[in-house]
FITIMI-323556 format. One line per 3 residues: number of its first residue (from 1); for each residue y, z, x of N, C-alpha, C. Coordinates in nm, 3 decimals, always signed. Layout:
# FITIMI-323556
NUM> Y Z X Y Z X Y Z X ~ ...
This chain:
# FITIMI-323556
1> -0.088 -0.001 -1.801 -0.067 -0.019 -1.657 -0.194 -0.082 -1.600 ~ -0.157 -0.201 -1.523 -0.264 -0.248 -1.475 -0.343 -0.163 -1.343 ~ -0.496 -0.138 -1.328 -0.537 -0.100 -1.227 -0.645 -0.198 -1.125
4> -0.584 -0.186 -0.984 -0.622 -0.225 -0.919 -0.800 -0.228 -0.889 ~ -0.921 -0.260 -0.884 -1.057 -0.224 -0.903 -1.110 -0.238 -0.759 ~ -1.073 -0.299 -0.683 -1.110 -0.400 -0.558 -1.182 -0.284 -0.465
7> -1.252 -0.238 -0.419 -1.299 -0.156 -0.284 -1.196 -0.226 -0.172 ~ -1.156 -0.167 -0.046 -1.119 -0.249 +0.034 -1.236 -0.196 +0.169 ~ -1.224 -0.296 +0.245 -1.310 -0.232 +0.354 -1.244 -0.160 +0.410
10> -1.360 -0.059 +0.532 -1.330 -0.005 +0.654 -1.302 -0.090 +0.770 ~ -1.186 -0.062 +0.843 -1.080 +0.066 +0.811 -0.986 +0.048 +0.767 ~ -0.960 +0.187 +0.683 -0.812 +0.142 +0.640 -0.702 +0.235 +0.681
13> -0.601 +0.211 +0.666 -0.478 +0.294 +0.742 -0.385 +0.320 +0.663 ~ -0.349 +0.452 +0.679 -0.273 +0.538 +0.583 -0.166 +0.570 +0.678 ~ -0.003 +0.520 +0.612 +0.122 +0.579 +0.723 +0.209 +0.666 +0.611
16> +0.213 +0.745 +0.690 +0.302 +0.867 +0.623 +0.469 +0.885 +0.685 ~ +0.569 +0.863 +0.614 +0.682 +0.885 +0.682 +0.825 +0.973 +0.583 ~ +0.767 +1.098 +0.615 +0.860 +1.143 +0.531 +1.001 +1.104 +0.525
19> +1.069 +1.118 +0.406 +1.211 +1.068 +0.368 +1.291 +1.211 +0.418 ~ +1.361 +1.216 +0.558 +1.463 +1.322 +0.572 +1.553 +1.317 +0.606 ~ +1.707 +1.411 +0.607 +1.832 +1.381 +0.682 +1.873 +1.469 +0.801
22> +1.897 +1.431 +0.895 +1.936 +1.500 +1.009 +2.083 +1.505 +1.049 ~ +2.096 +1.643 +1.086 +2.282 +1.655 +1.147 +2.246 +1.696 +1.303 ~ +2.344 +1.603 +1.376 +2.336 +1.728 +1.491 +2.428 +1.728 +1.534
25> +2.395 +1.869 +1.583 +2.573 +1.905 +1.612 +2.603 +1.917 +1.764 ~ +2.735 +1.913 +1.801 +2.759 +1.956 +1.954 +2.667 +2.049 +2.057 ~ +2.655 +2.176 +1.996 +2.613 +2.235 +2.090 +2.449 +2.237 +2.093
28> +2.399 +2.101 +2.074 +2.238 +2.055 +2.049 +2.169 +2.138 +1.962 ~ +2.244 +2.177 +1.828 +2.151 +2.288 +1.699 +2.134 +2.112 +1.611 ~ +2.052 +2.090 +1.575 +1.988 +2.023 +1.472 +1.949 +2.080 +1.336
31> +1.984 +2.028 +1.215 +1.937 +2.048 +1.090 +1.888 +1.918 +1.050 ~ +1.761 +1.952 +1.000 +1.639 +1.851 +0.894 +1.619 +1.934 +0.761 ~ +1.640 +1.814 +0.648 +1.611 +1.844 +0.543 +1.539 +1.733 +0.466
34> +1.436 +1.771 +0.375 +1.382 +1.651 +0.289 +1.477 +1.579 +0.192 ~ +1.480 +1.465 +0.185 +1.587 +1.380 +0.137 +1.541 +1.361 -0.034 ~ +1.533 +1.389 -0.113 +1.457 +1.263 -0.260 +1.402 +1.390 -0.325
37> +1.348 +1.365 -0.425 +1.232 +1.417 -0.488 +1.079 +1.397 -0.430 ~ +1.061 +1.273 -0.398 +0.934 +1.273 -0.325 +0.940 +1.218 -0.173 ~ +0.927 +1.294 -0.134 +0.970 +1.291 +0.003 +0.852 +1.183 +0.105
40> +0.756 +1.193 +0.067 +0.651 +1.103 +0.159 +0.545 +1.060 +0.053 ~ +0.645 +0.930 +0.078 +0.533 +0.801 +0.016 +0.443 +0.746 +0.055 ~ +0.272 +0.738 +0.065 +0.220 +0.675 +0.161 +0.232 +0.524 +0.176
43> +0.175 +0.487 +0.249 +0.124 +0.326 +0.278 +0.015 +0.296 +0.341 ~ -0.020 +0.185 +0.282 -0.154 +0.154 +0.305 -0.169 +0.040 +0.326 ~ -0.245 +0.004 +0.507 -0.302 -0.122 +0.548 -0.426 -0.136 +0.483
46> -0.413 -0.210 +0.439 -0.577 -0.260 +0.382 -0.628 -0.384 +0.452 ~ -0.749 -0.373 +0.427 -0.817 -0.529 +0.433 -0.938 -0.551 +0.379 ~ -0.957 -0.659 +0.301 -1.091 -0.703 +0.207 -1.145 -0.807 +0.310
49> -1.213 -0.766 +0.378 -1.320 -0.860 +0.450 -1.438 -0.936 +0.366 ~ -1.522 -1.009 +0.422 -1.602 -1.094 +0.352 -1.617 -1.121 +0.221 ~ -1.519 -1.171 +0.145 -1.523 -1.197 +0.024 -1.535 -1.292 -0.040
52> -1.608 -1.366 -0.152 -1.641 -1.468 -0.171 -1.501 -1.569 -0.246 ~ -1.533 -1.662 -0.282 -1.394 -1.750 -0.315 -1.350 -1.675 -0.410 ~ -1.423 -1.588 -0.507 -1.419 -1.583 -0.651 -1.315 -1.447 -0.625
55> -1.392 -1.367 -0.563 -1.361 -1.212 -0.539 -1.186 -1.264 -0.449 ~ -1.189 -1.347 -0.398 -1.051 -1.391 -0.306 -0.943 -1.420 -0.425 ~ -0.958 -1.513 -0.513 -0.897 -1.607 -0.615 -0.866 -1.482 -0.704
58> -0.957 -1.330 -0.759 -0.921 -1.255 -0.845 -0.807 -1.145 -0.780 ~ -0.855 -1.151 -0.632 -0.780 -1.046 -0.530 -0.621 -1.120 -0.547 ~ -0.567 -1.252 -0.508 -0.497 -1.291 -0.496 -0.421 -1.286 -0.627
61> -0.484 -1.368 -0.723 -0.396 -1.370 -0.866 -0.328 -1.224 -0.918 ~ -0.416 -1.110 -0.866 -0.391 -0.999 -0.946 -0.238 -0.935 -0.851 ~ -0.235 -0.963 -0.738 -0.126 -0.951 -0.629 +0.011 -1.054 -0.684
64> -0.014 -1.148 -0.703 +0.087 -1.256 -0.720 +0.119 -1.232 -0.905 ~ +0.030 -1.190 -0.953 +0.097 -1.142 -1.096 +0.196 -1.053 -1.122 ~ +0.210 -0.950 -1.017 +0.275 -0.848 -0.992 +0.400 -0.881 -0.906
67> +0.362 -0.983 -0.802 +0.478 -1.042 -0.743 +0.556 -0.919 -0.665 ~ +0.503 -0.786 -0.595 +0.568 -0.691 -0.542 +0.672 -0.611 -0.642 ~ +0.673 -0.650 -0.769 +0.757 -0.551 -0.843 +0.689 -0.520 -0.926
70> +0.656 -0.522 -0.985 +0.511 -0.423 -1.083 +0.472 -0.345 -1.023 ~ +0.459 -0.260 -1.052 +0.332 -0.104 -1.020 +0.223 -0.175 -1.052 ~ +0.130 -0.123 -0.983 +0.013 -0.048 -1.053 -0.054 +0.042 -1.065
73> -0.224 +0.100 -1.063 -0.251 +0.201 -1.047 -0.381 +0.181 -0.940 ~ -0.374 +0.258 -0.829 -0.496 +0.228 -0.711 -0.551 +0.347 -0.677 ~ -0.651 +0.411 -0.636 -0.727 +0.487 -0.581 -0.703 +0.482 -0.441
76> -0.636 +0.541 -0.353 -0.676 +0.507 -0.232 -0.808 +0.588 -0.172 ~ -0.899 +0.505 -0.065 -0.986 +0.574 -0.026 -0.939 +0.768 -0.016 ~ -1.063 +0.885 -0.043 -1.061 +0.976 -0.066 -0.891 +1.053 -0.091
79> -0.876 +0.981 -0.216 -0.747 +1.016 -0.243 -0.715 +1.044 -0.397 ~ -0.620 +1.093 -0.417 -0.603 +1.082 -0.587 -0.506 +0.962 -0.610 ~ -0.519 +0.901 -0.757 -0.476 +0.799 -0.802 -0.315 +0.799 -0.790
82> -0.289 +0.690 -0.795 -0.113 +0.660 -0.824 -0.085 +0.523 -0.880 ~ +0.058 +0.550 -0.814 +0.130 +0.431 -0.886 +0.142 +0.328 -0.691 ~ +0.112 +0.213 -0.691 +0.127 +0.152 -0.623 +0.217 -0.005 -0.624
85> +0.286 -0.043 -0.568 +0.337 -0.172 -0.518 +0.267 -0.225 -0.405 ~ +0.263 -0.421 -0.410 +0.194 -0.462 -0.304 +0.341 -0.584 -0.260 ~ +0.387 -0.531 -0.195 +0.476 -0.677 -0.114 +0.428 -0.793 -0.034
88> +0.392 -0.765 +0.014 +0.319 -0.832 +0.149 +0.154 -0.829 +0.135 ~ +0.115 -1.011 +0.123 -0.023 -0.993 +0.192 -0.069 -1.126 +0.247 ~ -0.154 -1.097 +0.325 -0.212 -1.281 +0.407 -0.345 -1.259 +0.375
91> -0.388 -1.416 +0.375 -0.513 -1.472 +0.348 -0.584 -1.533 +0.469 ~ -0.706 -1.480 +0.484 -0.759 -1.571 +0.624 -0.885 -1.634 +0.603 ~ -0.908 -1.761 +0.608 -1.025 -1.840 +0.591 -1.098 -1.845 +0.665
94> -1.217 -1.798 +0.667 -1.332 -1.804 +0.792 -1.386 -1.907 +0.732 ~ -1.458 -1.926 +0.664 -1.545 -2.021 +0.584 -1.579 -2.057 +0.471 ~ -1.667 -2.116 +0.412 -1.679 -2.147 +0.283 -1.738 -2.002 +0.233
97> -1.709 -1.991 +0.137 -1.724 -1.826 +0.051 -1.709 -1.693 +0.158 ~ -1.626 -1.726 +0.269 -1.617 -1.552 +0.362 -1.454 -1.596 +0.422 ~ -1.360 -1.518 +0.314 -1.243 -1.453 +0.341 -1.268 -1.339 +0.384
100> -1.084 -1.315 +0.393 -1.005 -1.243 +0.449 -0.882 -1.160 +0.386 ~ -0.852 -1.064 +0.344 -0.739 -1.089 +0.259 -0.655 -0.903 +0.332 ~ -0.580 -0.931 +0.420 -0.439 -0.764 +0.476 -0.369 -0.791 +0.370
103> -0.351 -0.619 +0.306 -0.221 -0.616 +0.226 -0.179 -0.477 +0.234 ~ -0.083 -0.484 +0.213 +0.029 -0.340 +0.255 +0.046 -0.245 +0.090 ~ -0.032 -0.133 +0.096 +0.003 -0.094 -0.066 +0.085 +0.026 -0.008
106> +0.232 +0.000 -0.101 +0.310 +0.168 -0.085 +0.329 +0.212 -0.221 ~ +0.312 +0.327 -0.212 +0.321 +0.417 -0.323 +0.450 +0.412 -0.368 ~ +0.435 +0.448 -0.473 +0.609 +0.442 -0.575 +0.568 +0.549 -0.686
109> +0.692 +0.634 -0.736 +0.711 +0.742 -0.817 +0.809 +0.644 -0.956 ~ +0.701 +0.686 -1.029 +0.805 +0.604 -1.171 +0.741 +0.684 -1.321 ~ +0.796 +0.681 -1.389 +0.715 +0.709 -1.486 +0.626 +0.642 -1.545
């Protein structure tokens, strides 16, 4: 399994949305229950600020190798390791050797 190595900068953003099902009934009683086996997957805004072409070109290839369907394995800041997917990410050019690089990592349960 490939692992992700990259630090990302501060800040980064962690969304939590648990997986649940709701009934409600006529006389306004509500039932919630957790839906899945793993009920809350995180996600993660990232962003790699100032990075040089090289650190951009390894950030990028290793994203586009995976193409959003591969796992891999990431650390999120003060977190324990997993299995991650990256769908989505943009590149922003400030200048010669100082990128930019938002990407969205969500967690995934697989063996």
């Amino acid at each position: 399994m490939p692992t992700f190595a990259y630090t990302p900068s501060f800040e980064a953003q962690q969304l939590s949305q648990p997986r649940t099902r709701k009934v409600q009934f006529g006389d306004g009683y509500q039932q919630r229950l957790r839906f899945g086996l793993n009920t809350d997957p995180k996600e993660w805004s990232l962003t790699f600020s100032n990075r040089t072409d090289a650190e951009r070109d390894n950030i990028i290839a290793f994203l586009q190798a995976r193409a959003g369907v591969e796992s891999f394995d990431w650390t999120p800041p003060q977190g324990t390791a997993g299995k991650f997917i990256c769908e989505k990410w943009d590149l922003g050019l400030s200048n010669c050797n100082n990128n930019q690089i938002r990407a969205t990592f969500t967690q995934v349960f697989e063996p």
